[in-house]
C-alpha positions as semicolon CSV with decimal commas, in nm:
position;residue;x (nm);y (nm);z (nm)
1;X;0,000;0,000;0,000
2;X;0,205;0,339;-0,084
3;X;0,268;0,490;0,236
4;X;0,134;0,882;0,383
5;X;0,293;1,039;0,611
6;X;0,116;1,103;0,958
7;X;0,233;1,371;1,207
8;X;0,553;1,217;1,283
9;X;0,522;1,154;1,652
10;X;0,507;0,852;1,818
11;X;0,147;0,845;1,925
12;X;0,014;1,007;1,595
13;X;-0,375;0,997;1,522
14;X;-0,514;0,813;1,245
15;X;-0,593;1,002;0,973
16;X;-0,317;1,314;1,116
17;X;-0,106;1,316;0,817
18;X;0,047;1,726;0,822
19;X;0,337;1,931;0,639
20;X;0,396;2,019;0,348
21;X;0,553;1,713;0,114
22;X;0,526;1,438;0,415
23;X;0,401;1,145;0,218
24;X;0,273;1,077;-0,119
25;X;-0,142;1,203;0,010
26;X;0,034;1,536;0,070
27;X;-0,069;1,857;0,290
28;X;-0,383;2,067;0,325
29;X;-0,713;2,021;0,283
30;X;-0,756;2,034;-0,111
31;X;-1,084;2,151;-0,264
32;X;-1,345;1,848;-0,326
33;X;-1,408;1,829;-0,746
34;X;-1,708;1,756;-0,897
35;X;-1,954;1,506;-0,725
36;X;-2,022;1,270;-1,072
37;X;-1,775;1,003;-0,981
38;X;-1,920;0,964;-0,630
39;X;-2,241;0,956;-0,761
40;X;-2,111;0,703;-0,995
41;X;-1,950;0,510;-0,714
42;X;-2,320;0,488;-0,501
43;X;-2,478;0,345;-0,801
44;X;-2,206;0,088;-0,888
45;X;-2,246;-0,002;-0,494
46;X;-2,621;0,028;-0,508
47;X;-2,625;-0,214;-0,815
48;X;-2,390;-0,490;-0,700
49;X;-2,578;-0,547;-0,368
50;X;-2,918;-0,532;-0,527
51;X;-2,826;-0,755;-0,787
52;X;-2,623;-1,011;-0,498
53;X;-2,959;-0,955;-0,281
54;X;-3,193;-1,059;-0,624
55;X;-2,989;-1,372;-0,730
56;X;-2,960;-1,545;-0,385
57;X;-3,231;-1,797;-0,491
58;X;-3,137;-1,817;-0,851
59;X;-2,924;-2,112;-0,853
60;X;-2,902;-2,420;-0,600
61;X;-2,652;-2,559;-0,345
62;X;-2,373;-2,733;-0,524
63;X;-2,194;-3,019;-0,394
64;X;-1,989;-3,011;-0,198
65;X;-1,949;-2,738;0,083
66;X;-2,254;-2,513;0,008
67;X;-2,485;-2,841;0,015
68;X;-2,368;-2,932;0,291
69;X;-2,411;-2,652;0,510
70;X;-2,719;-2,583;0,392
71;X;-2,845;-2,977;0,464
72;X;-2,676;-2,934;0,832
73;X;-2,944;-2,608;0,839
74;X;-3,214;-2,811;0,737
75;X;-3,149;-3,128;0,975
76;X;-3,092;-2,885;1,267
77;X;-3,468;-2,745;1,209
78;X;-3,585;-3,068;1,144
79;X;-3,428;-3,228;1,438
80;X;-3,466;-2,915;1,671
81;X;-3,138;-3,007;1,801
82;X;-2,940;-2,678;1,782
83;X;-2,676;-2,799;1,992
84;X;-2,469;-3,056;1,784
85;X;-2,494;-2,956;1,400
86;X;-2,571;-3,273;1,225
87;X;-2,483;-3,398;0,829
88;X;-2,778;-3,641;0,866
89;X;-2,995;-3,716;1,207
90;X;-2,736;-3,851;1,464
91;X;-2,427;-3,834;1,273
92;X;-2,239;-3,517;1,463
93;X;-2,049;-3,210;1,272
94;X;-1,758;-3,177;1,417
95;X;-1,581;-2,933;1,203
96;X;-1,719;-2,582;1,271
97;X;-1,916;-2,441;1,539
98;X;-2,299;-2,376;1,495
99;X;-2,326;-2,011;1,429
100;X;-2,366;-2,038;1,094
101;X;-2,633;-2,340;1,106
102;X;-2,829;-2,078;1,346
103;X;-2,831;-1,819;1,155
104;X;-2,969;-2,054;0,843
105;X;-3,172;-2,223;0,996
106;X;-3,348;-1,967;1,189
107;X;-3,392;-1,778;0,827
108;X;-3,578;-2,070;0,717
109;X;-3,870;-1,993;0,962
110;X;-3,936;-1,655;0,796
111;X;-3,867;-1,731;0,396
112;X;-3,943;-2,131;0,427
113;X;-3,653;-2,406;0,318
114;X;-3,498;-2,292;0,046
115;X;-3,156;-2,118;-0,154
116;X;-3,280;-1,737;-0,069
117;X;-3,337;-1,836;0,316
118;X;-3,016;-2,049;0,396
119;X;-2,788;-1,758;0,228
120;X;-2,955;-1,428;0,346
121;X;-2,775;-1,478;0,688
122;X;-2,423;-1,452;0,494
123;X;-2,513;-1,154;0,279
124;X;-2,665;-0,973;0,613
125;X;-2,305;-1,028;0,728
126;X;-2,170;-0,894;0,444
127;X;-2,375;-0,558;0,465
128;X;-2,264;-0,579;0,800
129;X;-1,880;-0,589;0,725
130;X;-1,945;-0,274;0,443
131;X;-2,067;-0,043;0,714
132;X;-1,757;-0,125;0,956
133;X;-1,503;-0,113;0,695
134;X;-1,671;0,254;0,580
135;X;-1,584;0,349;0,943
136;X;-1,256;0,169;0,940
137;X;-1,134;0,358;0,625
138;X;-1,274;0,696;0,735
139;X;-1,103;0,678;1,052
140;X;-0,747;0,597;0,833
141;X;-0,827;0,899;0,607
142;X;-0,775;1,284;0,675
143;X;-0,996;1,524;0,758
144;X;-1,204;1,595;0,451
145;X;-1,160;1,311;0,275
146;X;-1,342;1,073;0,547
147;X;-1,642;1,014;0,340
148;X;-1,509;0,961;-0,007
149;X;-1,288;0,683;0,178
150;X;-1,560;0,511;0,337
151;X;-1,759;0,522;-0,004
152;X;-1,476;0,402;-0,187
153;X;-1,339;0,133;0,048
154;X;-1,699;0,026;0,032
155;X;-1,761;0,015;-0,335
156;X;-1,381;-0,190;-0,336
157;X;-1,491;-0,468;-0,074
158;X;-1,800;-0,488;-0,244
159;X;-1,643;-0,547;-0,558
160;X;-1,385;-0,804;-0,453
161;X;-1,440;-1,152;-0,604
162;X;-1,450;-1,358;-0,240
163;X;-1,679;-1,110;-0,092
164;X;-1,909;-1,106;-0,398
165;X;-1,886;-1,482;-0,387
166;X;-1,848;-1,562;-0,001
167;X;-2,126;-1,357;0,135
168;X;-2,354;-1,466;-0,076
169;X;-2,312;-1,824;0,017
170;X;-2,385;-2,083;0,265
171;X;-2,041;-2,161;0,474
172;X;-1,901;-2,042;0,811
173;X;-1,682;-1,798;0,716
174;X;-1,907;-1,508;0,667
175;X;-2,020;-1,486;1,029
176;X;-1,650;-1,511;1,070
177;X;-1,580;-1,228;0,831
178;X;-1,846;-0,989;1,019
179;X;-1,696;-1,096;1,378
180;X;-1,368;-1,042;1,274
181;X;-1,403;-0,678;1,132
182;X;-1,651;-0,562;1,459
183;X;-1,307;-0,684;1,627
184;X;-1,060;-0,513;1,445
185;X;-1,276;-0,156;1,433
186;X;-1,366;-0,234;1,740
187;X;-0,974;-0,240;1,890
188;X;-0,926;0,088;1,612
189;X;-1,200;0,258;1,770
190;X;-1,134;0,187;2,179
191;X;-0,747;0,173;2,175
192;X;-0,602;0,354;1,907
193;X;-0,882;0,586;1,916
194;X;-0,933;0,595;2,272
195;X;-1,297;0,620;2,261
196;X;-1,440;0,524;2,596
197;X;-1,796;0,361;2,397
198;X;-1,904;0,079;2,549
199;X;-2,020;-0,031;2,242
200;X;-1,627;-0,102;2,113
201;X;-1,502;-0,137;2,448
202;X;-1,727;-0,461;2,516
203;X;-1,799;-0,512;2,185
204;X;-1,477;-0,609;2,088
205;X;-1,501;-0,875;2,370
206;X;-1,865;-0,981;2,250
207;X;-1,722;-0,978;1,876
208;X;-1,422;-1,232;2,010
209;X;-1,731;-1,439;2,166
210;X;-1,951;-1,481;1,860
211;X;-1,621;-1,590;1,670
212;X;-1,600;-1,849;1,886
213;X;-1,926;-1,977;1,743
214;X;-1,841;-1,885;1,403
215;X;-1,540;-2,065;1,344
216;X;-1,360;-2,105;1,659
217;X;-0,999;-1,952;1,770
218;X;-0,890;-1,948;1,415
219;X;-1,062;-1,518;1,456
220;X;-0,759;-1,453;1,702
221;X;-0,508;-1,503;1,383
222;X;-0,681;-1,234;1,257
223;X;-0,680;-0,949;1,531
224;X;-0,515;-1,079;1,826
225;X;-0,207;-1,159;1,651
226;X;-0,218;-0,823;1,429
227;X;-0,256;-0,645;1,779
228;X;0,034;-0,779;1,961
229;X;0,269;-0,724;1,713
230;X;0,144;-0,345;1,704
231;X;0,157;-0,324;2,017
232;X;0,495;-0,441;2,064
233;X;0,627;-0,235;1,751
234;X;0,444;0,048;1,897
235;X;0,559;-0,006;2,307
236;X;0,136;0,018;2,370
237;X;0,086;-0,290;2,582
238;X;0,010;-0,057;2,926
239;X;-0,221;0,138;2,653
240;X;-0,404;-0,203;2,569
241;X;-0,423;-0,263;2,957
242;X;-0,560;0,064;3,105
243;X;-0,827;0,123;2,792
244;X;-1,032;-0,229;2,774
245;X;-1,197;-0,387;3,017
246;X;-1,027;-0,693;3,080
247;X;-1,184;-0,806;3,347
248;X;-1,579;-0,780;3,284
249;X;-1,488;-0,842;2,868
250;X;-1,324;-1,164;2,932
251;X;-1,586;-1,227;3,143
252;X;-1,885;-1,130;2,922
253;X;-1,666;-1,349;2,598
254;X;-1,688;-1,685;2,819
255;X;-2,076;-1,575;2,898
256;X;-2,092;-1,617;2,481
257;X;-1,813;-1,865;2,382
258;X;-1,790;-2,128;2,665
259;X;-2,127;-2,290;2,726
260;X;-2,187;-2,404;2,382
261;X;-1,829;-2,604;2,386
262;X;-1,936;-2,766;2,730
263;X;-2,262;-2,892;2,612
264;X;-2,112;-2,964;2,267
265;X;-1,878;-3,178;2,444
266;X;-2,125;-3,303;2,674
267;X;-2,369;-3,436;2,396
268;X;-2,129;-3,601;2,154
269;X;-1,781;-3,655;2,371
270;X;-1,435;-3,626;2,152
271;X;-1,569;-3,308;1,995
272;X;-1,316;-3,056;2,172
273;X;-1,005;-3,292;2,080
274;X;-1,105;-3,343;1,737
275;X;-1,233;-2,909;1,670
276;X;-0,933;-2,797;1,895
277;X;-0,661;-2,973;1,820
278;X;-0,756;-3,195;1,475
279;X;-0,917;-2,888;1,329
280;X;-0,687;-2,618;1,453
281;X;-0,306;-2,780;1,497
282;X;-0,294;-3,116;1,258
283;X;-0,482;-2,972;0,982
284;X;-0,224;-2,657;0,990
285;X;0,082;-2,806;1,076
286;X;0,074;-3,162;0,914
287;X;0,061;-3,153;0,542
288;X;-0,186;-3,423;0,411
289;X;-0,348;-3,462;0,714
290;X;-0,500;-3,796;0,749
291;X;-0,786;-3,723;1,009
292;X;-0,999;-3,556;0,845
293;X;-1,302;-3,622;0,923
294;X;-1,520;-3,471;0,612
295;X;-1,326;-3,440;0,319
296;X;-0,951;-3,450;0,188
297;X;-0,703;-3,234;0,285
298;X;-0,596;-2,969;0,038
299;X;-0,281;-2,946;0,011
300;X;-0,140;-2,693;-0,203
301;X;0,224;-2,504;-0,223
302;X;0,394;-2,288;0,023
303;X;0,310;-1,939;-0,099
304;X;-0,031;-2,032;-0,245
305;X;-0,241;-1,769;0,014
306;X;-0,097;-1,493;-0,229
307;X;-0,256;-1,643;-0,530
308;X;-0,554;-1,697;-0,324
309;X;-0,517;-1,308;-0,270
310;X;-0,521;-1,178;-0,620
311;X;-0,760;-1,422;-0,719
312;X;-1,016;-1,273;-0,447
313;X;-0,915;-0,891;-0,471
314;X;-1,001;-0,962;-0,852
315;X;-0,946;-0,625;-1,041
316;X;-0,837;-0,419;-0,753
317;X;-0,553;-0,538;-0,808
318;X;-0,393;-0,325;-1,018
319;X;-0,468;-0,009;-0,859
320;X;-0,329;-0,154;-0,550
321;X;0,009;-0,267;-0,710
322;X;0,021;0,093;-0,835
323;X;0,023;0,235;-0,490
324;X;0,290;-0,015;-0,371
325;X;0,522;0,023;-0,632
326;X;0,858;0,129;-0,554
327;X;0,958;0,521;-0,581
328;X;1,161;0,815;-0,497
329;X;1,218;0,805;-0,112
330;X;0,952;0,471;-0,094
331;X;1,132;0,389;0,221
332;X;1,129;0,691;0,408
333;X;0,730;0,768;0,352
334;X;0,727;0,412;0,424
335;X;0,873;0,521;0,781
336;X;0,682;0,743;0,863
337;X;0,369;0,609;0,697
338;X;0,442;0,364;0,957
339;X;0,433;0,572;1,256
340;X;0,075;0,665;1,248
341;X;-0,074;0,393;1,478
342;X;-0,422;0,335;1,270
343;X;-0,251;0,252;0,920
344;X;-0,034;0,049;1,040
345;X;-0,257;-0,193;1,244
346;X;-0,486;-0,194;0,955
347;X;-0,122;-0,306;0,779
348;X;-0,071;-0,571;1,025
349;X;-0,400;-0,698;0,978
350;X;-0,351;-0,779;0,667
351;X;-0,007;-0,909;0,650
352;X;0,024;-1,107;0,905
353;X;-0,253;-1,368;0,860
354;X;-0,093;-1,391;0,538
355;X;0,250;-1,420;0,616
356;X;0,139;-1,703;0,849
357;X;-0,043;-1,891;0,574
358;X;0,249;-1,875;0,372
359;X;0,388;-2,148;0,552
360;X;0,049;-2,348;0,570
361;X;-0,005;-2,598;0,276
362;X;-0,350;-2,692;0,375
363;X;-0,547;-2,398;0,266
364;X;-0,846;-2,268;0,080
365;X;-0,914;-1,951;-0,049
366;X;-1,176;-1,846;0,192
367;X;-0,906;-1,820;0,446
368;X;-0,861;-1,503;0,265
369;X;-1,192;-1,340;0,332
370;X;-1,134;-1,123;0,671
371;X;-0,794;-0,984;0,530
372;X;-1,035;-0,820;0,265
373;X;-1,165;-0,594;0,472
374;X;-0,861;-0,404;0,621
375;X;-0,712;-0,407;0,303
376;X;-1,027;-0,256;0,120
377;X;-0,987;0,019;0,467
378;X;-0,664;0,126;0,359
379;X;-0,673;0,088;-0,052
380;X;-1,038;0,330;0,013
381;X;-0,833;0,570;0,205
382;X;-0,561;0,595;-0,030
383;X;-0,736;0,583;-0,302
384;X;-0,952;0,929;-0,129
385;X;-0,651;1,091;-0,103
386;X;-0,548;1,024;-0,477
387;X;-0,887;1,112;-0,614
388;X;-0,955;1,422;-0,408
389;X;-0,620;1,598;-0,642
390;X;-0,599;1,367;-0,967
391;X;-0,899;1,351;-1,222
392;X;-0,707;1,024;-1,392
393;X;-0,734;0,835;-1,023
394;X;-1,123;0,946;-1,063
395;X;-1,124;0,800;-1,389
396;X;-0,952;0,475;-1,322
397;X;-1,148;0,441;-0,981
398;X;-1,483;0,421;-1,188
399;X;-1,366;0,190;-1,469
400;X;-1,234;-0,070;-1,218
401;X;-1,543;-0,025;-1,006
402;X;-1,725;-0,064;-1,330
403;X;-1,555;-0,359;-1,476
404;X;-1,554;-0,536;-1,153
405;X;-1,910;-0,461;-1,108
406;X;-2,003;-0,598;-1,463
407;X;-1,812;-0,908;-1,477
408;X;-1,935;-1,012;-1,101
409;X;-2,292;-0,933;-1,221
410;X;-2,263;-1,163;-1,529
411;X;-2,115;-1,395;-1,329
412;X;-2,378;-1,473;-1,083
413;X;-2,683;-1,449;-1,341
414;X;-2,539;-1,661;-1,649
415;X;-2,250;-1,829;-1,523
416;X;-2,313;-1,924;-1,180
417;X;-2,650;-2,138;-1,217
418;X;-2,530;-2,329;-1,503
419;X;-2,232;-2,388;-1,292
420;X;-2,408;-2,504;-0,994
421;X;-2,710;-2,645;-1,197
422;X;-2,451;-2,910;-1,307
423;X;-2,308;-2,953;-0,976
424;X;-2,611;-3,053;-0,794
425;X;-2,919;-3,322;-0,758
426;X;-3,179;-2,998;-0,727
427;X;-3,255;-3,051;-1,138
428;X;-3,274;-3,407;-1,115
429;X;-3,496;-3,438;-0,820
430;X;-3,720;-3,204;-0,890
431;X;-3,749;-3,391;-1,247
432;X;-3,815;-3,694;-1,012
433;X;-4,089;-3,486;-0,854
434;X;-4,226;-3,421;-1,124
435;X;-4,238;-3,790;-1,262
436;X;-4,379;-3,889;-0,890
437;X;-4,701;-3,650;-0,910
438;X;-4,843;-3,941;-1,199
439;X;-4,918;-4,127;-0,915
440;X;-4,892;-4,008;-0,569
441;X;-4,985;-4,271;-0,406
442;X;-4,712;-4,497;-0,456
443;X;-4,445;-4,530;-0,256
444;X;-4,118;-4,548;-0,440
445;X;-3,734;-4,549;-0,235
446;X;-3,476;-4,337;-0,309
447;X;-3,134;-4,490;-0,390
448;X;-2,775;-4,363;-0,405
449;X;-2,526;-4,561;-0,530
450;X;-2,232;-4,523;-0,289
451;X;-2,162;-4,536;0,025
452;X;-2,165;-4,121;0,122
453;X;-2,436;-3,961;-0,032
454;X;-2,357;-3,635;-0,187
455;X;-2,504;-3,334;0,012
456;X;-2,707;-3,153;-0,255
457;X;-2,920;-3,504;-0,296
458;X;-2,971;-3,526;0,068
459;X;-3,047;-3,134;0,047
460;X;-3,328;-3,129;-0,229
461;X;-3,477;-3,487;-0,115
462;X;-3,488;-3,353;0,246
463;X;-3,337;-3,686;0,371
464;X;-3,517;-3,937;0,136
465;X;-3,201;-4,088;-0,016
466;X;-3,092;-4,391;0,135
467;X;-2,684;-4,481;0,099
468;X;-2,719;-4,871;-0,114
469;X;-2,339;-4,936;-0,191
470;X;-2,464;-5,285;-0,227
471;X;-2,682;-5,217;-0,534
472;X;-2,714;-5,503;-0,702
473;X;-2,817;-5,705;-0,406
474;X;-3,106;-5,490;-0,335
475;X;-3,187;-5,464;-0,697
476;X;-3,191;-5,886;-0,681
477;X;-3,488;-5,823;-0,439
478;X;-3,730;-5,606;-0,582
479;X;-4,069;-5,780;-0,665
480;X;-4,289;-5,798;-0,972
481;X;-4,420;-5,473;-1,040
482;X;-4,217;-5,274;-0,782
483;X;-4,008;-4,957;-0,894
484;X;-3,742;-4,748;-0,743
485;X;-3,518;-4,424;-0,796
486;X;-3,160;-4,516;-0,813
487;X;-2,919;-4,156;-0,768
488;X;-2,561;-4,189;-0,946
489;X;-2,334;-3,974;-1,097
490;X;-2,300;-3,988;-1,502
491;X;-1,998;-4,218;-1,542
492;X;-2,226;-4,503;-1,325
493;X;-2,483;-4,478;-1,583
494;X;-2,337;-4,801;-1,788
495;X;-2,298;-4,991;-1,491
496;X;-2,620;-4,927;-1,343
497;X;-2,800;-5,015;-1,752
498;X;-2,552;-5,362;-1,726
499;X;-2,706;-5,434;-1,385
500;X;-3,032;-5,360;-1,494
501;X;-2,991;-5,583;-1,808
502;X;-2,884;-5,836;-1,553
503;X;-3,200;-5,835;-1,303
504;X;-3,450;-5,821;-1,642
505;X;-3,551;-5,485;-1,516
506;X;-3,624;-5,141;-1,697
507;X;-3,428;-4,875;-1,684
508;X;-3,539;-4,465;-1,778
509;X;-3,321;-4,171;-1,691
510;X;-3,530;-3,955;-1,495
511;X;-3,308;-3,622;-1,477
512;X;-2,933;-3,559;-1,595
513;X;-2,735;-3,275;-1,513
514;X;-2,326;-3,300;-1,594
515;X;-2,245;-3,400;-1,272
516;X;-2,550;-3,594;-1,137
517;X;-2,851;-3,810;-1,219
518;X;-3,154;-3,997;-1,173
519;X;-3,233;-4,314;-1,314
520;X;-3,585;-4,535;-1,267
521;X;-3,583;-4,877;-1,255
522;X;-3,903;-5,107;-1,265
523;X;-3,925;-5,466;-1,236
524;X;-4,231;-5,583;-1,468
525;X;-4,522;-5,756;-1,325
526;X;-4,578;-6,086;-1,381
């Protein structure tokens, strides 16, 4: 991020930058130009989140993690057991903690069972994270330029691949994302700040006990870690001390965090070894981890959390290489760009998650998602500052936002439901619905042949599909006239029409989508 100078001293304001030719932002208070580009900038915001809000229940849950959570919703509202998420009735969850099931779930009460309900939650998060990072970025920027950066860091986060993708979706991290960023403004706002508001004081605290729920200690990576080192670069650990309540906040984060893990371990015992240390150590520190529980490990190559990076800044990108490039007397406005306290947590914030993940081969790009929204804080300031002097900033501000805007917009309404269309059982069970309604009456099973059956079939069947690994067996059993729905994936289709063949039985394809189908198979009456 190119660096601006801040009032030299060692407990400089955010936002204080002074004197003539300290930093690349400059001095003074220059006039504010014409108001099109900002009025440019609402719409562009205005228009992604409407359209994010408006396709929410345009495409289903693909296999395998968005099914998933979203059948671990629907079991916990069957079940009513909002204790121990569940992947079918009685088999446990053990990989995340609940908040993100609660939130689901509970949205399925209002807007019923469906794509819109189970994602709202994540997208109310994501609102959530744009108004804290506009306050984030308008406390990094000076005086005068405060609400072009909160716009603009705004219209950036909102613009950002993983946000347009990740709060839109059902997974865990964007109740982390939204706990994360109350934490970080929350320790900008109380300590750096020194505001004496309860409201960051303990909310940082209550922030630190909803991630708990959201995704576990993972959230301290992302602000505890970032505040340490600041403080210890900055000699502000007594500060830290004397301005939060330690006492009452750690108090009021076990109030939030603790009970859940007790009766989470009470109900379904091994859960805190497995979450704790499988979850949090092995699957970190042990490449190819073998335990677990729900899926491979993904092991990718040291360094791969950068690529993860530009891949979820998208666009903003460039403009953000520009301001780090290298230039006259970089490192000395990097100095003292340094010394102002607020930049330089937001800094830390970002960096140091990542520089810890470079050394993590187990990753996936979500990991990314809470660095997004210090860094969109500090590219919105900067970016303020360069568009409050330079028309040619204005201009290239709009056509990112613009391109951004328009390819994330065609993405989610043409490519993202044929996408997920062929990544999911919705089409061919509601094809299978449709094929039922000729007679209602009859009571037909629902097969999938496997042992695990994918998510997004136990999802749109709302637990119908039985697991029959064992296929032909069961097919050997069927009596005259009787008829059943067998699930597979395309490349079974031959094996299931040779088994078929086998038994004298008749075989129709239902529904076919690339990655899944339905077949019927009858057994002629005598």
């Amino acid at each position: 991020m190119t660096v601006s100078a801040a009032a030299g001293t060692p407990q400089s304001q955010p936002g204080a930058g002074a004197g003539a030719g300290a930093g690349l932002i400059g001095a003074g208070h220059p006039p504010r130009p014409g108001r099109t580009w900002r009025r440019l900038a609402v719409v562009l915001l205005a228009i992604v989140l409407a359209v994010r809000l408006a396709t929410l229940g345009t495409y289903p849950l693909a296999d395998t993690s968005e099914a998933r959570y979203g059948e671990i919703a629907r079991v916990m509202r069957e079940t009513g057991n909002w204790v121990t998420p569940q992947e079918t009735p009685g088999t446990p969850f053990w990989a995340k903690p609940p908040l993100y099931a609660w939130l689901s779930a509970s949205a399925t009460y209002v807007f019923g069972v469906d794509e819109f309900a189970l994602r709202l939650p994540s997208l109310l998060c994501g609102f959530a994270v744009l108004v804290l990072c506009g306050l984030w970025a308008g406390a990094l920027a000076r005086e005068g330029e405060r609400d072009d950066a909160a716009l603009l860091s705004r219209l950036v986060l909102a613009t950002t691949v993983l946000f347009f993708v990740g709060y839109g979706a059902v997974m865990t991290d964007p109740s982390l994302g939204l706990c994360t960023a109350w934490m970080m403004v929350a320790f900008q706002r109380a300590v750096i700040e020194r505001s004496g508001a309860a409201v960051w004081r303990y909310g940082l605290f209550v922030a630190a006990g909803l991630a708990m729920l959201a995704k576990g200690p993972v959230a301290f990576l992302y602000v505890a870690l970032p505040a340490a080192v600041w403080a210890t670069w900055r000699h502000r650990w007594h500060e830290i001390w004397q301005t939060l309540p330690w006492f009452g906040g750690i108090a009021l984060w076990a109030v939030i965090a603790l009970p859940w893990y007790a009766w989470a371990e009470a109900r379904t015992p091994g859960f805190l070894n497995y979450f704790l240390v499988g979850e949090h150590v092995m699957r970190y520190l042990k490449p190819g981890w073998s335990g677990d529980r729900y899926g491979n490990a993904h092991i990718e190559l040291l360094g791969t959390i950068w690529a993860y990076l530009a891949g979820a800044v998208g666009l903003w990108a460039i403009p953000a290489l520009v301001l780090v490039r290298p230039q006259r007397a970089w490192l000395e406005r990097a100095r003292e760009w340094c010394r102002d306290d607020a930049r330089l947590f937001a800094l830390l914030a970002v960096l140091i998650p990542l520089v810890v993940f470079t050394f993590a081969r187990n990753l996936i790009w979500t990991y990314v998602l809470p660095v997004l929204t210090p860094l969109s804080a500090l590219l919105g300031a900067e970016l303020a500052a360069r568009c409050s002097k330079a028309p040619t900033w204005r201009r290239s501000v709009v056509a990112v936002a613009t391109a951004s805007a328009a390819l994330l917009c065609v993405a989610v309404i043409g490519w993202a439901p044929l996408r997920a269309n062929g990544s999911s059982f919705a089409a061919p069970v509601a094809a299978l619905r449709l094929r039922a309604q000729a007679d209602p009456r009859a009571q037909r099973a629902l097969w999938y042949w496997g042992r695990k059956i994918p998510a997004s079939l136990r999802f749109y069947s709302r637990g119908a599909a039985q697991a029959a690994p064992e296929l032909d067996a069961r097919l050997a059993q069927l009596v005259p006239g009787a008829r059943v729905y067998i699930a597979i994936v395309p490349e079974q289709l031959a094996g299931l029409q040779q088994v078929a063949a086998q038994h004298k039985l008749t075989l129709t394809v239902v529904g076919q989508v690339k990655h899944a189908a339905i077949a019927e198979v009858t057994k002629s009456a005598l």
